[in-house]
C-alpha positions as a printed Julia matrix, in Angstrom:
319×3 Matrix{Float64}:
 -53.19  131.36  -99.81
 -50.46  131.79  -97.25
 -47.58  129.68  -97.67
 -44.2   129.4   -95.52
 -42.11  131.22  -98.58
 -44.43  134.62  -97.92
 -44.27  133.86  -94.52
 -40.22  134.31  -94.67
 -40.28  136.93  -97.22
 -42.45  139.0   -95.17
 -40.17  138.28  -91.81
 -37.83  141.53  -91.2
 -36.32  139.36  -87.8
 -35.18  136.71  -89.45
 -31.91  134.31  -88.3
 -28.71  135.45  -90.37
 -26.67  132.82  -92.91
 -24.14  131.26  -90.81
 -24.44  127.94  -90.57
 -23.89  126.65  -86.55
 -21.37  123.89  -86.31
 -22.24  120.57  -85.57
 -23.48  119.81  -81.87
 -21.72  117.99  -79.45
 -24.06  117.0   -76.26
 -22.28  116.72  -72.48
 -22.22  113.49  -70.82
 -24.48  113.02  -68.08
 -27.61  115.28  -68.8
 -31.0   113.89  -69.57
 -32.28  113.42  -72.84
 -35.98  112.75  -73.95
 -36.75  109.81  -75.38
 -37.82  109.14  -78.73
 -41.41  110.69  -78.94
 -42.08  107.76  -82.03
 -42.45  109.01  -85.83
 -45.97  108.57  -86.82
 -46.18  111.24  -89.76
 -47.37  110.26  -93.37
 -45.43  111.15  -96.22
 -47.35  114.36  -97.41
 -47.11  115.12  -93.28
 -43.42  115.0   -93.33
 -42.93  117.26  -96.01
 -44.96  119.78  -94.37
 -43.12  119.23  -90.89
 -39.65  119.94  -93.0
 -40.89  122.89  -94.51
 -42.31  124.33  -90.95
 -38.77  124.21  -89.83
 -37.0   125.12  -92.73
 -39.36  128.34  -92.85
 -37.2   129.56  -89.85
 -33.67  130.07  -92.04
 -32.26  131.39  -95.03
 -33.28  129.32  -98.16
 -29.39  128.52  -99.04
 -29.24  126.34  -96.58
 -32.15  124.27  -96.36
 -29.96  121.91  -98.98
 -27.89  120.62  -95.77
 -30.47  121.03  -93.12
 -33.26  119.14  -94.34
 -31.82  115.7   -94.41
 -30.64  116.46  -90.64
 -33.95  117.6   -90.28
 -35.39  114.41  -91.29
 -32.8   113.03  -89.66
 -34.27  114.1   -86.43
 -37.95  113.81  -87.42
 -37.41  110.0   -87.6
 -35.36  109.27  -84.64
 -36.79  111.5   -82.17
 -40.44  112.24  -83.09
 -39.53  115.64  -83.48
 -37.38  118.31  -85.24
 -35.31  120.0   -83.11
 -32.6   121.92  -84.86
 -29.91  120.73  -81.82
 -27.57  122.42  -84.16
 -29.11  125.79  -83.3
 -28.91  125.22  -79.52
 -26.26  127.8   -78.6
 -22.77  126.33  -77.43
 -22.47  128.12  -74.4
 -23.82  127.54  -71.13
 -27.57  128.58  -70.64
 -28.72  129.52  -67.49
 -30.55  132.48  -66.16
 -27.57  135.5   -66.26
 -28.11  138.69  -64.29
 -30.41  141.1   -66.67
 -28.18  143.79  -67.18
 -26.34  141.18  -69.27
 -29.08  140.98  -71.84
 -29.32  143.04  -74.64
 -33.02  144.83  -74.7
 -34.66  147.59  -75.6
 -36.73  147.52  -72.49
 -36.95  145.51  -69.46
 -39.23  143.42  -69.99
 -37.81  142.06  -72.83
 -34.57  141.41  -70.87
 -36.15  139.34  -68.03
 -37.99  137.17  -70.2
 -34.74  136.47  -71.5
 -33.65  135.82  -68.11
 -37.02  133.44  -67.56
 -36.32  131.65  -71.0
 -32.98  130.79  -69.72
 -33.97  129.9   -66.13
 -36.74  127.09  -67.73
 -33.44  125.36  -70.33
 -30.7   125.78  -67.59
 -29.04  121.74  -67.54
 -29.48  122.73  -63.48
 -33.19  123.2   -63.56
 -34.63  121.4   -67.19
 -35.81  118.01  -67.15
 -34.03  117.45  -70.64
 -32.57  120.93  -71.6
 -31.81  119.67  -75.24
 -35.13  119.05  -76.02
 -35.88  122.19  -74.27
 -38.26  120.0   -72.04
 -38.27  122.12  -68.49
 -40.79  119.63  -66.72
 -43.54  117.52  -66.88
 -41.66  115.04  -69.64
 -43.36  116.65  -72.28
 -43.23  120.68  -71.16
 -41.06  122.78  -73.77
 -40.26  126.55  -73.67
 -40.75  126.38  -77.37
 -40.59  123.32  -79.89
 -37.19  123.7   -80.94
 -33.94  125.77  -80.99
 -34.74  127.99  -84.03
 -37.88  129.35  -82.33
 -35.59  130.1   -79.29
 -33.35  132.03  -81.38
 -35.89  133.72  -82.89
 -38.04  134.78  -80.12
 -34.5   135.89  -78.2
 -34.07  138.32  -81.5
 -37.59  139.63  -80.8
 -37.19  140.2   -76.88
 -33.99  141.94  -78.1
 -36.34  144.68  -80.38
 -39.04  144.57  -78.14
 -40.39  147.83  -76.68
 -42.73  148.94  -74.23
 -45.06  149.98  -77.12
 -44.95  147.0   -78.56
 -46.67  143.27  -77.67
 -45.21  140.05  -79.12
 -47.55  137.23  -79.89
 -46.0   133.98  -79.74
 -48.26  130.74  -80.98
 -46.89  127.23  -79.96
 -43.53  128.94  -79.64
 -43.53  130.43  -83.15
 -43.49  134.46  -83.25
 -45.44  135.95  -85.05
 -44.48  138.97  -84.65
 -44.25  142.61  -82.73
 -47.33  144.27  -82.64
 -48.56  148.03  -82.05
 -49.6   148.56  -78.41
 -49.11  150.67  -75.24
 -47.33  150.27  -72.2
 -49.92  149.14  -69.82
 -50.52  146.41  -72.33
 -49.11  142.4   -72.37
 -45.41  142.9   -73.62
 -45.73  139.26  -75.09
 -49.04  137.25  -75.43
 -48.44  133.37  -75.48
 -50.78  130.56  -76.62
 -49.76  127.0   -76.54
 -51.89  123.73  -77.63
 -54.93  125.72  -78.85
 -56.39  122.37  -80.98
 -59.4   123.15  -82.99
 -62.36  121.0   -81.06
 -62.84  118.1   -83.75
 -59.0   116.89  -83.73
 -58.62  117.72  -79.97
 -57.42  113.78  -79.3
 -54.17  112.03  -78.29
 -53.71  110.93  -81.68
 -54.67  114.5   -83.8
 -52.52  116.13  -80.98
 -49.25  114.04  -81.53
 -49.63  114.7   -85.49
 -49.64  118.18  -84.8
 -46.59  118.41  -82.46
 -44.42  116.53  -84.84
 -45.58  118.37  -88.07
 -44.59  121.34  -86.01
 -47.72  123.35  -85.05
 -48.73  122.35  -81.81
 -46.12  122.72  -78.28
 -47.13  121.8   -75.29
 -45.86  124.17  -72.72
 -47.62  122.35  -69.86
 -47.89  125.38  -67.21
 -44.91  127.08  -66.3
 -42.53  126.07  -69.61
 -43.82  127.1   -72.47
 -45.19  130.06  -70.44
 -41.67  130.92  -69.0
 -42.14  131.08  -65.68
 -40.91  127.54  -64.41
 -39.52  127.66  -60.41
 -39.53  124.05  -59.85
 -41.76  122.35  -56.67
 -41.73  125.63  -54.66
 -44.51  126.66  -56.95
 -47.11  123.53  -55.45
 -45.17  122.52  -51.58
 -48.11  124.97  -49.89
 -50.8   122.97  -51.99
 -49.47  119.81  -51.38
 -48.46  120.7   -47.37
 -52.13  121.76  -47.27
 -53.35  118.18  -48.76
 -51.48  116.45  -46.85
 -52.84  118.16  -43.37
 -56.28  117.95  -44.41
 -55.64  113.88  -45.43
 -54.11  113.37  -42.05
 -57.34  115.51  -40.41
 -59.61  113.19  -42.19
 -58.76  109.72  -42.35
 -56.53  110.0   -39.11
 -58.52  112.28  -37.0
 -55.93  114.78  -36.79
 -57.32  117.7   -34.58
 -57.51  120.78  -36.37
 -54.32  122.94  -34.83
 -52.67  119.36  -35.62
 -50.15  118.05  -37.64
 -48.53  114.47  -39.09
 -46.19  114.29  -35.91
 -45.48  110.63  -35.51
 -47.48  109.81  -38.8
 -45.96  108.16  -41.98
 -46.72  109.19  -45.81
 -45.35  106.6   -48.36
 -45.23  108.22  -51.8
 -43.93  108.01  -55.2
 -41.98  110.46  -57.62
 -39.65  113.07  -57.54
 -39.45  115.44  -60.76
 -40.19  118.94  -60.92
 -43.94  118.92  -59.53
 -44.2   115.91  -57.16
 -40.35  116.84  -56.33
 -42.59  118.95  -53.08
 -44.11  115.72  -51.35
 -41.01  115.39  -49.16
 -40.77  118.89  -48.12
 -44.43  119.56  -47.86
 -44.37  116.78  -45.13
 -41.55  117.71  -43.58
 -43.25  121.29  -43.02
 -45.98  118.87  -41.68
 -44.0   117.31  -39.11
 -44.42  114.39  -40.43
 -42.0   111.04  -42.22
 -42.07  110.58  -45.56
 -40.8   107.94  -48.02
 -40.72  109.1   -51.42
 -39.83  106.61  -54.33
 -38.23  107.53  -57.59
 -37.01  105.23  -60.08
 -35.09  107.26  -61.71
 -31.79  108.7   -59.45
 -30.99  111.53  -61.4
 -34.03  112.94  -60.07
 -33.39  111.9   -56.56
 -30.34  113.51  -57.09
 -31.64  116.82  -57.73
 -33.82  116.93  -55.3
 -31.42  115.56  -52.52
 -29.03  118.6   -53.71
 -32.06  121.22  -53.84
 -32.7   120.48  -50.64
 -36.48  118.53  -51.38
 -35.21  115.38  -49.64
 -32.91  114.81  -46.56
 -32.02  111.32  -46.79
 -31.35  108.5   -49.4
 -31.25  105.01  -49.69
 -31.93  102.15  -51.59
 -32.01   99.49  -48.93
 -35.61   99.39  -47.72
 -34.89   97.91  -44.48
 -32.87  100.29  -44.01
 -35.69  103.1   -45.31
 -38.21  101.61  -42.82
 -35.92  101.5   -39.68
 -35.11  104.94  -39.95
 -38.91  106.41  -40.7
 -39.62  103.86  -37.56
 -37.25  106.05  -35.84
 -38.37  109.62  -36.55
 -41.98  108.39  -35.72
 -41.22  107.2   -32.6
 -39.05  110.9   -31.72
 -41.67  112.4   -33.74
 -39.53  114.5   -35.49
 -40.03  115.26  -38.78
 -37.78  113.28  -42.0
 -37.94  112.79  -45.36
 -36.4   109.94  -47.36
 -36.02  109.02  -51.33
């Protein structure tokens, strides 16, 4: 049988010896919250050994109580110590080292989804949807950068629930990397199997766009949700068909990296919209993306300026 110690032994890209210092975490960026620790004993041990599999066995001495550490306070293990110390953010590709280009701009993508500009909680290497990683923790994204770094154009990596498996004999026409993220065998396909699985380290949800690497924020859904909207207004407001939501009011909630588009797409519409969001770092975001014009937290204040626009029936959008 397979076990984690052939699994290393048999690894030729492998993270070196050097231990990375302790982390230290910048004020003001969002953090996930505790996911809960719901593992059994014999569980645990297997979680620890699915992370430890990922570095030299001299040091799994010091990392496995920080491990644990982690495992019990987060609901997860996510080696913060490997998250790199500088800045991460999509560079241009020439800055990447590669062997060809594709493995440079995934590099670039990687970085895009865990930039603190763009990632719902970039330590957790959560891009969006509160649970949607790039990969389940930093050692994989180490790993998988050392990979894009060998990868060639006759060569395909296969990446399962962000662990690499490896680099494997193909052609150029081919995938350069295949990715596969949740795959749950049909009997334990439930909340509760699926949770035990992503803290024993072998499930990662990557949602659509995160663990597949190709996160760009609400731009990706504001035609959908502009088209929703229009055919709403055509059918419970009688909208003609070369309409739009002139003078019309849509009252919504949420503003994180998907439903971030609802003030936009109504804008586009012509119409006013009032958008809530509890939390203001996200209404921050969006107000400095561009996603929202105004903001207030008065709602008298909200309603007598979406009064306003309706009557001038001029398009506005408010958080």
């Amino acid at each position: 049988m397979i076990n984690n110690e052939m699994i290393a032994g048999a690894m030729t890209i492998k993270l070196d010896n050097q231990l990375p210092p302790v982390p230290h975490f910048a004020p003001g960026i969002r953090r996930a919250p505790s996911r809960g620790f719901r593992l059994t004993l014999s569980q645990t041990e297997i979680a620890l050994k699915n992370a430890l599999r990922y570095v030299p066995e001299e040091l799994h001495e010091q990392l496995a109580p920080e491990f644990l550490e982690e495992l019990i306070a987060y609901g997860r293990i996510y080696a913060y110590r490997y998250r790199p110390e500088e800045i991460i953010t999509g560079r241009p590709i020439d800055e990447y080292q590669g062997k060809c280009l594709e493995g440079k701009a995934f590099q670039v993508m990687i970085d895009n989804n865990l930039s603190f500009e763009i990632a719902l909680y970039p330590y957790e290497l959560v891009t969006y949807g509160e649970t949607g990683q790039v990969c389940q923790n930093w050692l994989q994204y180490r790993l998988i950068k050392k990979y894009l770094e060998e990868l060639t154009q006759d060569q395909t990596l296969v990446i399962q629930s962000g662990h690499p498996v490896g680099l494997f004999p193909s052609k150029p026409d081919a995938p350069r990397v295949i990715i596969t993220n949740a795959l749950m065998v049909g009997m334990f396909d439930n909340q509760k199997d699926w949770e035990v699985a992503e803290q024993m380290g072998v499930a990662n949800y990557g949602q659509m766009t995160a663990g597949g690497w190709m996160y760009i924020g609400p731009q990706g859904i504001v035609h959908g949700t502009f088209n929703t909207l229009l055919t709403a207004g055509r059918i419970k407001l009688g909208i003609a068909d070369d309409g739009d939501l002139r003078g019309k009011l849509f009252v919504s909630s949420g503003l994180g990296g998907m439903s971030g588009a609802q003030p936009k797409a109504v804008e586009i519409a012509n119409g006013v919209g009032i958008i809530a969001e509890v939390d203001y770092s996200r209404i921050q975001t969006r107000l400095d993306q561009g996603w929202v014009q105004q903001v207030s937290d008065d709602c008298g204040e909200v309603f007598r300026i979406a009064a306003e626009y309706m009557r001038k029936e001029q398009p506005l959008s408010i958080a």
